[in-house]
PDB file of N, H, CA, C and O in Angstrom:
ATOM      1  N   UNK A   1      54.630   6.986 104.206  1.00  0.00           N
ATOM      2  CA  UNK A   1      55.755   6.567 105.030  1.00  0.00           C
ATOM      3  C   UNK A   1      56.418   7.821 105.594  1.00  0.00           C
ATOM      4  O   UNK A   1      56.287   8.960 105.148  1.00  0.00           O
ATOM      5  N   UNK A   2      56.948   7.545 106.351  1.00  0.00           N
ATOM      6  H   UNK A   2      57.055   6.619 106.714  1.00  0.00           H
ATOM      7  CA  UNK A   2      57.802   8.444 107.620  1.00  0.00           C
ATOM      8  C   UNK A   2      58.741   9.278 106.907  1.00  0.00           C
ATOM      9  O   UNK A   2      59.711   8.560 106.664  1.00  0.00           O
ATOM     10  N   UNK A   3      58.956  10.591 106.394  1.00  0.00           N
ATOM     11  H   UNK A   3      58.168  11.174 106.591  1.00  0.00           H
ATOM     12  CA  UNK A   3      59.760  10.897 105.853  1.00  0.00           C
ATOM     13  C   UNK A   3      61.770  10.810 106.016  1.00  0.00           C
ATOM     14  O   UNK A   3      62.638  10.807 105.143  1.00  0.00           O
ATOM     15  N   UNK A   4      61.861  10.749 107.560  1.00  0.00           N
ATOM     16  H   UNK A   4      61.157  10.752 108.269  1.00  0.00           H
ATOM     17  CA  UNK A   4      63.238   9.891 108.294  1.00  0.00           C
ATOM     18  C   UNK A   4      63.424   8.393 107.932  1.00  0.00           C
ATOM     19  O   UNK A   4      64.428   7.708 107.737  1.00  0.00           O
ATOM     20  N   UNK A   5      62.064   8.129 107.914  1.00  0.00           N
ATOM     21  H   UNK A   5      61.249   8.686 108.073  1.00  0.00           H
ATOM     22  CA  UNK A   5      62.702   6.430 107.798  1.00  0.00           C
ATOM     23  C   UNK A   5      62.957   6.362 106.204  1.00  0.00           C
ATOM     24  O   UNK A   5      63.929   5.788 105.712  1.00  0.00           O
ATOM     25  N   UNK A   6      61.851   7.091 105.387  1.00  0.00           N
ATOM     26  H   UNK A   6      61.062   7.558 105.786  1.00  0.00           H
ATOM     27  CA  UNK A   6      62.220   7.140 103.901  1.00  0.00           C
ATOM     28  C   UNK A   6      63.499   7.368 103.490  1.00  0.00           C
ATOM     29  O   UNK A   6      64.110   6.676 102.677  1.00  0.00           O
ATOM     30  N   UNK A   7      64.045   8.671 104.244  1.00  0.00           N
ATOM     31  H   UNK A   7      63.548   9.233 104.905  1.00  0.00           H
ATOM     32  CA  UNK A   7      65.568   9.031 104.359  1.00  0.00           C
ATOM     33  C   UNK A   7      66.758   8.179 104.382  1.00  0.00           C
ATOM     34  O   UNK A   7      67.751   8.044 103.666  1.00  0.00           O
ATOM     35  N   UNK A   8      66.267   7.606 105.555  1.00  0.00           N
ATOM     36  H   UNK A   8      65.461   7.716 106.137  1.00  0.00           H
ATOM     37  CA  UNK A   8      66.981   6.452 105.774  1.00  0.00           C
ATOM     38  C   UNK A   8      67.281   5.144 105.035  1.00  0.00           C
ATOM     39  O   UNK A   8      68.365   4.588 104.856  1.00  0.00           O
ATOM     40  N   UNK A   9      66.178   4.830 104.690  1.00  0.00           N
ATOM     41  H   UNK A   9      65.297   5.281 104.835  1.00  0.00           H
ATOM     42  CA  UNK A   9      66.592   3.885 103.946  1.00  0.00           C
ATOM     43  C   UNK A   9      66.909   4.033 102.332  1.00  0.00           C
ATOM     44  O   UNK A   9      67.247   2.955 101.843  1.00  0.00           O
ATOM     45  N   UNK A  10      66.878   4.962 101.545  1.00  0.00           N
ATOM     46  H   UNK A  10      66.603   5.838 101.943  1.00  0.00           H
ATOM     47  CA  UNK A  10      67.454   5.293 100.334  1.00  0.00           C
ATOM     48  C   UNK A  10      68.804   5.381 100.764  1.00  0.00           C
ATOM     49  O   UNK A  10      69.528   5.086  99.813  1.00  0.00           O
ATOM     50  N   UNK A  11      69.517   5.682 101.867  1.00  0.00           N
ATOM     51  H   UNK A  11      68.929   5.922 102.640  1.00  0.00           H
ATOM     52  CA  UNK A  11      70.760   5.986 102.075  1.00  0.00           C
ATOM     53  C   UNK A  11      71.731   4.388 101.958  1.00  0.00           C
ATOM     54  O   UNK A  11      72.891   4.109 101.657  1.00  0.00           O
ATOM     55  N   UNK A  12      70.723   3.746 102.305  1.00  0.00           N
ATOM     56  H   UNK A  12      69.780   3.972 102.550  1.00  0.00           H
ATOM     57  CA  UNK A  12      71.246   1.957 102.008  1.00  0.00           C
ATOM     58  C   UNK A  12      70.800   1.565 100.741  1.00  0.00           C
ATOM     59  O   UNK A  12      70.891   0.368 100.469  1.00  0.00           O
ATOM     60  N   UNK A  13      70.217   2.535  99.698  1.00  0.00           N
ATOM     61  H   UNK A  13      70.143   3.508  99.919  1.00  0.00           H
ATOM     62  CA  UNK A  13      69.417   1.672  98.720  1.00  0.00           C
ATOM     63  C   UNK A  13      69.171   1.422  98.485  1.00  0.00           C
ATOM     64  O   UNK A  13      69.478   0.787  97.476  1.00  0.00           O
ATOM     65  N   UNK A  14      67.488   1.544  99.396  1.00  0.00           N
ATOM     66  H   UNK A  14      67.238   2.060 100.215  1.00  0.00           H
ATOM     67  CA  UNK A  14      66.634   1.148  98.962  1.00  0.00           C
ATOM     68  C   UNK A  14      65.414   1.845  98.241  1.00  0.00           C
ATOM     69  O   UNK A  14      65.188   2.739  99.057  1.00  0.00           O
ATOM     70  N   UNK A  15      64.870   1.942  97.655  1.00  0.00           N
ATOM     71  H   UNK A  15      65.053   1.215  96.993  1.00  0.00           H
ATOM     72  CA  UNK A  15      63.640   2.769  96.878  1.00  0.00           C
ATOM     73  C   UNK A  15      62.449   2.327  97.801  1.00  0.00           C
ATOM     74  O   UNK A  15      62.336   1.120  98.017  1.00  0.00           O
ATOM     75  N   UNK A  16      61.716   3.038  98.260  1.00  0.00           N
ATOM     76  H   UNK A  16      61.807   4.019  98.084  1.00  0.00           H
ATOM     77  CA  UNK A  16      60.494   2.996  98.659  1.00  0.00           C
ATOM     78  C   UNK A  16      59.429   3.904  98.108  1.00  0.00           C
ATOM     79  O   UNK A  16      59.124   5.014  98.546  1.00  0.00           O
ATOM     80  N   UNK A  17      58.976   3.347  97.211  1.00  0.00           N
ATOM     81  H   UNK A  17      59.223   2.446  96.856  1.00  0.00           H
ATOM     82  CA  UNK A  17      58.021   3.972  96.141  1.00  0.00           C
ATOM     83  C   UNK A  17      56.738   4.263  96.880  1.00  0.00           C
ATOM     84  O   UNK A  17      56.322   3.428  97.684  1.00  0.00           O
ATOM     85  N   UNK A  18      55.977   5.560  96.633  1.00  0.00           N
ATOM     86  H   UNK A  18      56.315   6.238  95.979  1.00  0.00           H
ATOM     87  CA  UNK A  18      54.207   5.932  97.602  1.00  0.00           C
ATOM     88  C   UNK A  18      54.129   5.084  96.674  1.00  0.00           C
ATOM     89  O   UNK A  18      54.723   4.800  95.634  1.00  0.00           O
ATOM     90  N   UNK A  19      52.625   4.485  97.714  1.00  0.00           N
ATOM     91  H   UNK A  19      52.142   4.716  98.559  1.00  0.00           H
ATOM     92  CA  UNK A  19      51.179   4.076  97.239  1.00  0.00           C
ATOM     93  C   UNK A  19      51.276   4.851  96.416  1.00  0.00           C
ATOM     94  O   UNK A  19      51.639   4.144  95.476  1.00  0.00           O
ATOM     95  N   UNK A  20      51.189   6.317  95.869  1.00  0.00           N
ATOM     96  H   UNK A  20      50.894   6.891  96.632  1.00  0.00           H
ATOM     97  CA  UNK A  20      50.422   6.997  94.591  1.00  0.00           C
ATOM     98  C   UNK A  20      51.024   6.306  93.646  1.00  0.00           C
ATOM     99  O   UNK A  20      50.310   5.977  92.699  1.00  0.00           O
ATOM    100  N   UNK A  21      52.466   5.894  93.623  1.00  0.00           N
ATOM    101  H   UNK A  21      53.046   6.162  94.392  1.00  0.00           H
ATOM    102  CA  UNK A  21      52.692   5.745  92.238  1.00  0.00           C
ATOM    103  C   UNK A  21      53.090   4.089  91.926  1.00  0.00           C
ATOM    104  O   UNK A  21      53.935   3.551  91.211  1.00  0.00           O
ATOM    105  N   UNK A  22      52.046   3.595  92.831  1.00  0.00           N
ATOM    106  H   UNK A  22      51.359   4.032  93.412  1.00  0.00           H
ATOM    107  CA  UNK A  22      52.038   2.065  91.945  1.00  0.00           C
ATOM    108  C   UNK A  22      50.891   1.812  91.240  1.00  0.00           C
ATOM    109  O   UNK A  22      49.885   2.513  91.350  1.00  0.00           O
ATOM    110  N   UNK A  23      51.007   0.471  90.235  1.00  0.00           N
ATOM    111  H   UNK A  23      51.825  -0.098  90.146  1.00  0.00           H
ATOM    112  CA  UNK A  23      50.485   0.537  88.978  1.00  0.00           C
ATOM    113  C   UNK A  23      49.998  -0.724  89.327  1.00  0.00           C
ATOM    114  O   UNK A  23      50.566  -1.630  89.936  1.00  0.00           O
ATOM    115  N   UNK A  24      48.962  -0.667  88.899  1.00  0.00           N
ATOM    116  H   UNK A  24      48.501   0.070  88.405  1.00  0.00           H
ATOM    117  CA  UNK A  24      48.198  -2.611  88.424  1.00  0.00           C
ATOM    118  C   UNK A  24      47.947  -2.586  86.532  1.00  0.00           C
ATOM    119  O   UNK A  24      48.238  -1.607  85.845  1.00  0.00           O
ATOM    120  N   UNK A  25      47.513  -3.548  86.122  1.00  0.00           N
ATOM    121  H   UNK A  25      47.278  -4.344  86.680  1.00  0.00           H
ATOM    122  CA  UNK A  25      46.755  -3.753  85.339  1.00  0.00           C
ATOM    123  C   UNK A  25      45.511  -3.861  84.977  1.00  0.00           C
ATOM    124  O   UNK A  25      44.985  -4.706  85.700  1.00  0.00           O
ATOM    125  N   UNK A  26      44.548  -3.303  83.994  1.00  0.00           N
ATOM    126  H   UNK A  26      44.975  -2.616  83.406  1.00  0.00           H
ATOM    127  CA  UNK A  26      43.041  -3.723  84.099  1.00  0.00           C
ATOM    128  C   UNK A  26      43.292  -4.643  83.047  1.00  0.00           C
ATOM    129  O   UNK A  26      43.728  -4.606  81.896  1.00  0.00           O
ATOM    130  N   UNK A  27      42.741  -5.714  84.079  1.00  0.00           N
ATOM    131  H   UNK A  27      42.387  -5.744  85.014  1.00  0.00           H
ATOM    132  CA  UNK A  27      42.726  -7.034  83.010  1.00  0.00           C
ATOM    133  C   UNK A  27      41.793  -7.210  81.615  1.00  0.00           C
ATOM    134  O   UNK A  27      42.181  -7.916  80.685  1.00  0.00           O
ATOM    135  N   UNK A  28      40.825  -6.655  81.596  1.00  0.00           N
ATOM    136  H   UNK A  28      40.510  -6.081  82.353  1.00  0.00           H
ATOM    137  CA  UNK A  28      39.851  -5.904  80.342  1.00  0.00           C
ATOM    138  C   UNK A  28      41.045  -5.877  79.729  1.00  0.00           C
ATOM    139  O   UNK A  28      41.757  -6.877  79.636  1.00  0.00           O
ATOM    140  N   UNK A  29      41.478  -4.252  79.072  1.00  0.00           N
ATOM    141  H   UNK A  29      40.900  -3.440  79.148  1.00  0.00           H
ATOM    142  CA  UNK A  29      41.699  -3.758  78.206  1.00  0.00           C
ATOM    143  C   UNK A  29      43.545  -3.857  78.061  1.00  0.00           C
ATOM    144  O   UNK A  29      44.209  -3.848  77.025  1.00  0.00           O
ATOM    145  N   UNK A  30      44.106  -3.966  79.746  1.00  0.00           N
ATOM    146  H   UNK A  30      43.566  -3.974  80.588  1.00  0.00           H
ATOM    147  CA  UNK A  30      45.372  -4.058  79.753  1.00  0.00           C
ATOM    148  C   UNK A  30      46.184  -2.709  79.655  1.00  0.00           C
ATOM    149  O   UNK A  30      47.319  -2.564  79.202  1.00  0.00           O
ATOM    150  N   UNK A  31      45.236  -1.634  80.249  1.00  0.00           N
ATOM    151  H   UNK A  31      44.313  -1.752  80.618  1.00  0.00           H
ATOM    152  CA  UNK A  31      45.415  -0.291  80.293  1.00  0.00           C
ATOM    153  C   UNK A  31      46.148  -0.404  81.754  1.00  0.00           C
ATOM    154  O   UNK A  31      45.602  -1.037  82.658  1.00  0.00           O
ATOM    155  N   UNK A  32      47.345   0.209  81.928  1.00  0.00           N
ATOM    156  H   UNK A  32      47.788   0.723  81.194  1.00  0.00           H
ATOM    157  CA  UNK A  32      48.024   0.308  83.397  1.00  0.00           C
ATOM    158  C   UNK A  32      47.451   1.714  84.315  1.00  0.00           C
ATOM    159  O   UNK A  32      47.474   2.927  84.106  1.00  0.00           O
ATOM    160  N   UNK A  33      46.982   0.914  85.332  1.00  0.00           N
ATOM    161  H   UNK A  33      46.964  -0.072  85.502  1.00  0.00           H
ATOM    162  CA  UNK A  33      46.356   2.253  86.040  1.00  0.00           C
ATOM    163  C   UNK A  33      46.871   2.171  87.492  1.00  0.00           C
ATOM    164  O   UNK A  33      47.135   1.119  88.076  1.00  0.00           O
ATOM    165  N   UNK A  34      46.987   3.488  88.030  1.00  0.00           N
ATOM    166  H   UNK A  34      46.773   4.342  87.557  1.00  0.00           H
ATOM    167  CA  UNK A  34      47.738   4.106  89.273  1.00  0.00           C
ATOM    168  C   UNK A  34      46.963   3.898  90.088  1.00  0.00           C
ATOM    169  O   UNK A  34      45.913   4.540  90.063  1.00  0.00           O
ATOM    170  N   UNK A  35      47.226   2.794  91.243  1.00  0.00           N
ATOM    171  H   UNK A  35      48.079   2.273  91.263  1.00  0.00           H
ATOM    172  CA  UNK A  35      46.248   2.385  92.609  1.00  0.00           C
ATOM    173  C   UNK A  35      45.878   3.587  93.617  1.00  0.00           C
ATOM    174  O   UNK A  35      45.507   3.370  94.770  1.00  0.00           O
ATOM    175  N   UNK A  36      46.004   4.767  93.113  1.00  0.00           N
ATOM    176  H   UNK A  36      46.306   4.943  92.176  1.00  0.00           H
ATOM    177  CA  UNK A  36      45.643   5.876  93.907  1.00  0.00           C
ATOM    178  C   UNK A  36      44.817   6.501  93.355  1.00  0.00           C
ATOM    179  O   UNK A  36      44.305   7.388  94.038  1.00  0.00           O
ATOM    180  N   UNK A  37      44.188   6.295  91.543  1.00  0.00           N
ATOM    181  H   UNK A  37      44.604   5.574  90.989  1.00  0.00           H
ATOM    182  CA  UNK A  37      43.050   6.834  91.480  1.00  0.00           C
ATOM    183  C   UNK A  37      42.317   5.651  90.599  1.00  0.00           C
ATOM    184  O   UNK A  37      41.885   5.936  89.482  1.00  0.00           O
ATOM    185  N   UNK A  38      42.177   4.240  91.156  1.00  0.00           N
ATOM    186  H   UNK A  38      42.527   4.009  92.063  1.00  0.00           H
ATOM    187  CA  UNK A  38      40.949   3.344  90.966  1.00  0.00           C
ATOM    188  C   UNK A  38      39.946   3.760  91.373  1.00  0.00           C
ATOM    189  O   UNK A  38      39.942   4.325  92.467  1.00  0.00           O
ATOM    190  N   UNK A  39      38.631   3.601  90.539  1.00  0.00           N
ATOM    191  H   UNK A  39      38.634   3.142  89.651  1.00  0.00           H
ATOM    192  CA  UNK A  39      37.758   4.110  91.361  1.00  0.00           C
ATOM    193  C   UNK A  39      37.124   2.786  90.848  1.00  0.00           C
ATOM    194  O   UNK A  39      36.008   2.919  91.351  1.00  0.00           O
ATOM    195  N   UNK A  40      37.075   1.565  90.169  1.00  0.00           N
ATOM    196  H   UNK A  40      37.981   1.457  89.760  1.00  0.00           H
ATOM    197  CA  UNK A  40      36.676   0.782  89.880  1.00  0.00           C
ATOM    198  C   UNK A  40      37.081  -0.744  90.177  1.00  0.00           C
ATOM    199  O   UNK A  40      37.674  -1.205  89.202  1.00  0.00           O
ATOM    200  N   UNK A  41      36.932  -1.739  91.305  1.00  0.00           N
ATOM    201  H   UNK A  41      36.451  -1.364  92.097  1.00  0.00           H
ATOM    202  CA  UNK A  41      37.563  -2.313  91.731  1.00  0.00           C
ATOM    203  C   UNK A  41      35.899  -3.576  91.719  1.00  0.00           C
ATOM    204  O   UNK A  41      34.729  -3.241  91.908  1.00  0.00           O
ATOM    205  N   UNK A  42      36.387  -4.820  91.460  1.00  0.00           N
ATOM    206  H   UNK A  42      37.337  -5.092  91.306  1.00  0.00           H
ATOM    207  CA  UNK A  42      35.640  -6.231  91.742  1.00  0.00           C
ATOM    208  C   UNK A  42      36.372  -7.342  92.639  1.00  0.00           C
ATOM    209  O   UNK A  42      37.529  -7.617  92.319  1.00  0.00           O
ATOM    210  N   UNK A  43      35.834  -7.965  93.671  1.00  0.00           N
ATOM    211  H   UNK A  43      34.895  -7.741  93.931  1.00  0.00           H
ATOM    212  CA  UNK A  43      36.292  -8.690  94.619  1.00  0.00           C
ATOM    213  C   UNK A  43      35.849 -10.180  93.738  1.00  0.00           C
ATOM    214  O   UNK A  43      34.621 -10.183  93.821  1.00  0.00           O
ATOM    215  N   UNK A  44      36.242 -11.338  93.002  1.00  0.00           N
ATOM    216  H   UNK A  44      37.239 -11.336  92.935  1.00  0.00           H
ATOM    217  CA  UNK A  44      35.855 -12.227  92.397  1.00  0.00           C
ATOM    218  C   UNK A  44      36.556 -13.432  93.139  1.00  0.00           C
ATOM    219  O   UNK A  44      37.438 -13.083  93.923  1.00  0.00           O
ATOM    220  N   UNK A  45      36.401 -14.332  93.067  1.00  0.00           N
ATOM    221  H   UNK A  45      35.684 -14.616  92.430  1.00  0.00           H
ATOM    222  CA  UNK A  45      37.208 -15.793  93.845  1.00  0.00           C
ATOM    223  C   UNK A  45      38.371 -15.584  94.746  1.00  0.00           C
ATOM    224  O   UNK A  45      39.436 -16.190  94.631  1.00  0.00           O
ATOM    225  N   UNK A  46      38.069 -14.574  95.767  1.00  0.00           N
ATOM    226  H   UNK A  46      37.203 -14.082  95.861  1.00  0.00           H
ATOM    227  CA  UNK A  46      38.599 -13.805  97.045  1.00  0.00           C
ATOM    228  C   UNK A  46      39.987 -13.223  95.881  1.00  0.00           C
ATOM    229  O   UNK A  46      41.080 -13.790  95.900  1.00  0.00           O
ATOM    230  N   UNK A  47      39.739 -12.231  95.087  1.00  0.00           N
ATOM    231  H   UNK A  47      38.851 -11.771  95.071  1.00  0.00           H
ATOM    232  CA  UNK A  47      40.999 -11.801  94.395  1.00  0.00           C
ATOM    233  C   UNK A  47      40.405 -10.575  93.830  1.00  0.00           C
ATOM    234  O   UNK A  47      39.321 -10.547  93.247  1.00  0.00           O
ATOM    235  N   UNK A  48      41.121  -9.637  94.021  1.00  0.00           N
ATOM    236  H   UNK A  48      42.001  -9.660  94.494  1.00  0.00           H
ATOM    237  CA  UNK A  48      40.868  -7.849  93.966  1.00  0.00           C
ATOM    238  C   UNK A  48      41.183  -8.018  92.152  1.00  0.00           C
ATOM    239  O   UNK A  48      42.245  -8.454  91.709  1.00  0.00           O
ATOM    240  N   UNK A  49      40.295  -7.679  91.499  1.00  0.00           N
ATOM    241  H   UNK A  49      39.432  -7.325  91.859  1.00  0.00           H
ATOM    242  CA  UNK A  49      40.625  -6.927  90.001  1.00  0.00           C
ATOM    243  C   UNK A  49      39.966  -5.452  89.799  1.00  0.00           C
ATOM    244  O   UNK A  49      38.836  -5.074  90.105  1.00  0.00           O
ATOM    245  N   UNK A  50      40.963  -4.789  89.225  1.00  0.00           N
ATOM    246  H   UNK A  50      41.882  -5.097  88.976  1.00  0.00           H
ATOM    247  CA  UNK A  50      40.707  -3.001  89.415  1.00  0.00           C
ATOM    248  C   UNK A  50      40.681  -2.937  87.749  1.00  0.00           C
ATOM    249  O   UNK A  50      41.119  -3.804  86.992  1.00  0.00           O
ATOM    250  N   UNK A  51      40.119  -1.818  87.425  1.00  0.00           N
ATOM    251  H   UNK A  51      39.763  -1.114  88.039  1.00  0.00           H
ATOM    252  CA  UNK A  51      39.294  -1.571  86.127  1.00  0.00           C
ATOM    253  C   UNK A  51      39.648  -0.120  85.598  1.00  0.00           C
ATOM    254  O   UNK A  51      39.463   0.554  86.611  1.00  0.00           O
ATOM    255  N   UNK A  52      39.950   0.537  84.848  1.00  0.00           N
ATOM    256  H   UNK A  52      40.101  -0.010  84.024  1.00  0.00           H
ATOM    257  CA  UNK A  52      40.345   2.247  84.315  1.00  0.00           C
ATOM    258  C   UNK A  52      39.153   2.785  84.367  1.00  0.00           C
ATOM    259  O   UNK A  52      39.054   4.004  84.505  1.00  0.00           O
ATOM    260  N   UNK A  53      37.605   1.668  84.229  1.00  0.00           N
ATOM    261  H   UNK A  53      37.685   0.678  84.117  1.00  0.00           H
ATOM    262  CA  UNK A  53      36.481   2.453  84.065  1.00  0.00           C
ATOM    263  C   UNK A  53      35.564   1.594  84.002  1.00  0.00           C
ATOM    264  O   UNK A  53      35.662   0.451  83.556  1.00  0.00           O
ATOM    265  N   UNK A  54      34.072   2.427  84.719  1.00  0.00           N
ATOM    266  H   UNK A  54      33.993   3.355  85.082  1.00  0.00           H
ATOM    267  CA  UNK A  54      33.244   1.185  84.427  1.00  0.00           C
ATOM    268  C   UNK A  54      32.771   0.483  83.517  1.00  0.00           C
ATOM    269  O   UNK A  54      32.226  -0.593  83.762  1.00  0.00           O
ATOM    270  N   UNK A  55      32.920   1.065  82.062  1.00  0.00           N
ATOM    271  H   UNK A  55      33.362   1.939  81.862  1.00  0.00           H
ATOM    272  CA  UNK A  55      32.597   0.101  80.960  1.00  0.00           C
ATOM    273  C   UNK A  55      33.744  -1.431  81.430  1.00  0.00           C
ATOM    274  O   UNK A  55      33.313  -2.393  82.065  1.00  0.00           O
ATOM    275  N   UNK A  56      34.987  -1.324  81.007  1.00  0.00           N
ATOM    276  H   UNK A  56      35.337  -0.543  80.491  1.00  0.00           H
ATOM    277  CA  UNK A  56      35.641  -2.559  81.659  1.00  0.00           C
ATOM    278  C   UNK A  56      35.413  -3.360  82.859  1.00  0.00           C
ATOM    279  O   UNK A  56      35.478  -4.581  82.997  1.00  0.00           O
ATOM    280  N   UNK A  57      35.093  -2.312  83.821  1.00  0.00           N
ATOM    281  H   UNK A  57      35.040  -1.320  83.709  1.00  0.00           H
ATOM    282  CA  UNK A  57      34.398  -3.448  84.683  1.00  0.00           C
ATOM    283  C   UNK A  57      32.909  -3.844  84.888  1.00  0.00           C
ATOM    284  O   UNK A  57      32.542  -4.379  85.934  1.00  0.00           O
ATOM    285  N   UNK A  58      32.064  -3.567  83.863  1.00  0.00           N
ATOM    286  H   UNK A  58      32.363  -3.132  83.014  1.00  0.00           H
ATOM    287  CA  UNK A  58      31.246  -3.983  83.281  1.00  0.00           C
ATOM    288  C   UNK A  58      31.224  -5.189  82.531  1.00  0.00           C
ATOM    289  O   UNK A  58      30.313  -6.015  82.575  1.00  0.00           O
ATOM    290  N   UNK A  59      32.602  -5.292  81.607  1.00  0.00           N
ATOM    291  H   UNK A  59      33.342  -4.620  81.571  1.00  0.00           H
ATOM    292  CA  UNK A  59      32.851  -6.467  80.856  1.00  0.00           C
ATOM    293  C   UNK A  59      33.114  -7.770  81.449  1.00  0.00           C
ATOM    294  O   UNK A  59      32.743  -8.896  81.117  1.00  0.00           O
ATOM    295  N   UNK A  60      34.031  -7.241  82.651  1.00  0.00           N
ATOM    296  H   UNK A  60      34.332  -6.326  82.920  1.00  0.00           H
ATOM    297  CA  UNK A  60      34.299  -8.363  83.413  1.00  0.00           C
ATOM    298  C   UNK A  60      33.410  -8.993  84.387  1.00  0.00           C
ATOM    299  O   UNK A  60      33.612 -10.060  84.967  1.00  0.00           O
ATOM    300  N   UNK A  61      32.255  -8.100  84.522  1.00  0.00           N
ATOM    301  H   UNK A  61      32.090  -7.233  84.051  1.00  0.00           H
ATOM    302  CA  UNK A  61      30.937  -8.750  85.273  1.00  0.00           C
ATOM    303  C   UNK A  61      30.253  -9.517  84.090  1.00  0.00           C
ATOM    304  O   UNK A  61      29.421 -10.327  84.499  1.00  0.00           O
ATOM    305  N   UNK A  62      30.359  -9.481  83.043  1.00  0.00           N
ATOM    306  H   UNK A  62      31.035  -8.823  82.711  1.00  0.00           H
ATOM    307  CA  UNK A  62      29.401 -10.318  82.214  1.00  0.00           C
ATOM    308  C   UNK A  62      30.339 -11.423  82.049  1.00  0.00           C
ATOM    309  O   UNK A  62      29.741 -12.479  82.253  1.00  0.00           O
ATOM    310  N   UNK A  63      31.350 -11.575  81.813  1.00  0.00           N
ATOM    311  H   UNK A  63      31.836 -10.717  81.647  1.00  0.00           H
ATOM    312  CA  UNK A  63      32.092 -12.868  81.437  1.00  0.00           C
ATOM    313  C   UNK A  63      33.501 -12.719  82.353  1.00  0.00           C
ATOM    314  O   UNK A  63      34.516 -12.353  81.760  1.00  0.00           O
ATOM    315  N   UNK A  64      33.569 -13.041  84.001  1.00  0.00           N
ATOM    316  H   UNK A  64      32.745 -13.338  84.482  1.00  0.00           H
ATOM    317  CA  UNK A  64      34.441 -12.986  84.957  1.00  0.00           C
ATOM    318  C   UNK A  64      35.450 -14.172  84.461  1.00  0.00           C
ATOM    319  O   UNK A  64      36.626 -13.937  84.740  1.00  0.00           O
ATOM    320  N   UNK A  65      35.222 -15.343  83.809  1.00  0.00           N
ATOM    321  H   UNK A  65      34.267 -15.534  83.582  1.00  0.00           H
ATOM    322  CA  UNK A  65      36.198 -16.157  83.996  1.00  0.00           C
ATOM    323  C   UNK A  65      37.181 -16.140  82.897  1.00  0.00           C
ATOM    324  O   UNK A  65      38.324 -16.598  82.892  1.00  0.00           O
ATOM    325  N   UNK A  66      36.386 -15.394  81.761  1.00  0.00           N
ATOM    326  H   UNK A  66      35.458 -15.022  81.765  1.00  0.00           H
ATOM    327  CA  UNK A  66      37.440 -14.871  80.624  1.00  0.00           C
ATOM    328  C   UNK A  66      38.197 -14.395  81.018  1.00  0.00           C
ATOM    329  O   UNK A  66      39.273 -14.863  80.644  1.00  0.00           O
ATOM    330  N   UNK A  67      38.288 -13.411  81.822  1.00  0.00           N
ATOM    331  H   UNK A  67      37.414 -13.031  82.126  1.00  0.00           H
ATOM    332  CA  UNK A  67      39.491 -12.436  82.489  1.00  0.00           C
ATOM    333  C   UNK A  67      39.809 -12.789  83.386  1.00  0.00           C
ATOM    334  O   UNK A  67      40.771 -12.041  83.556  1.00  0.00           O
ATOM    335  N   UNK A  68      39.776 -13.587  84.464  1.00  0.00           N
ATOM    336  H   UNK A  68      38.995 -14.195  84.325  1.00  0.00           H
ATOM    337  CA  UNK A  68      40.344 -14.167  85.804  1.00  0.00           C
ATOM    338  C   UNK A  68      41.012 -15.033  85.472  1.00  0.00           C
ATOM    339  O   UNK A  68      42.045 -15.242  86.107  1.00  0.00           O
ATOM    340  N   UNK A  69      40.571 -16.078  84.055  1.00  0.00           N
ATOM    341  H   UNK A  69      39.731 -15.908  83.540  1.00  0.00           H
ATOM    342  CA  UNK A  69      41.542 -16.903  83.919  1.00  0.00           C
ATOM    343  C   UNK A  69      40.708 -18.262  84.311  1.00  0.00           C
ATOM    344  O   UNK A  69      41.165 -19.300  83.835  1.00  0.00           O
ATOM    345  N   UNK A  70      39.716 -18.349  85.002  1.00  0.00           N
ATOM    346  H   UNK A  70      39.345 -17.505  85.389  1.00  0.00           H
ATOM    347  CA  UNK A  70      39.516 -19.272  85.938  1.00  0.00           C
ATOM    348  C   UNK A  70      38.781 -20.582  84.747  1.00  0.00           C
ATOM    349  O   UNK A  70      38.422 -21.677  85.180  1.00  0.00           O
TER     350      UNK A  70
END
C-alpha cells in the first residue's frame, strides 16, 4: 500500500496491516503461518488451504475431508 494513503489513514485509526504480516492456519497441525512465506498451498472444493510444510500437506491430500470438514 501507498505509503500517504497508509499515513493517512492511521491518522483516523485505522491499522492497515502488509500482506507480510498476516497469518492463516494450517489446518493439519494448527501451526499459524505468515501468508508471505507459504510455500505450500491446496485448491480443494474451490477453497485455498495453506500448509507450514509439505509433510502436512501431504496429510491433507490423503484424507482432504478430515481437514476441510466436508
Amino acid at each position: 500500500m501507498h505509503k500517504k494513503i497508509k499515513s493517512f489513514l492511521n491518522k483516523f485509526g485505522f491499522h492497515v496491516e502488509p500482506h507480510e504480516q498476516a497469518k492463516v492456519f494450517d489446518v493439519v497441525c494448527g501451526m499459524e503461518v505468515s501468508l508471505a512465506r507459504i510455500k505450500h498451498t491446496i485448491t480443494y472444493n474451490k477453497e485455498q488451504y495453506h500448509f507450514c510444510s509439505d509433510s502436512c500437506r501431504d496429510h491433507f491430500k490423503r484424507d482432504p475431508q478430515k481437514y476441510a470438514g466436508s
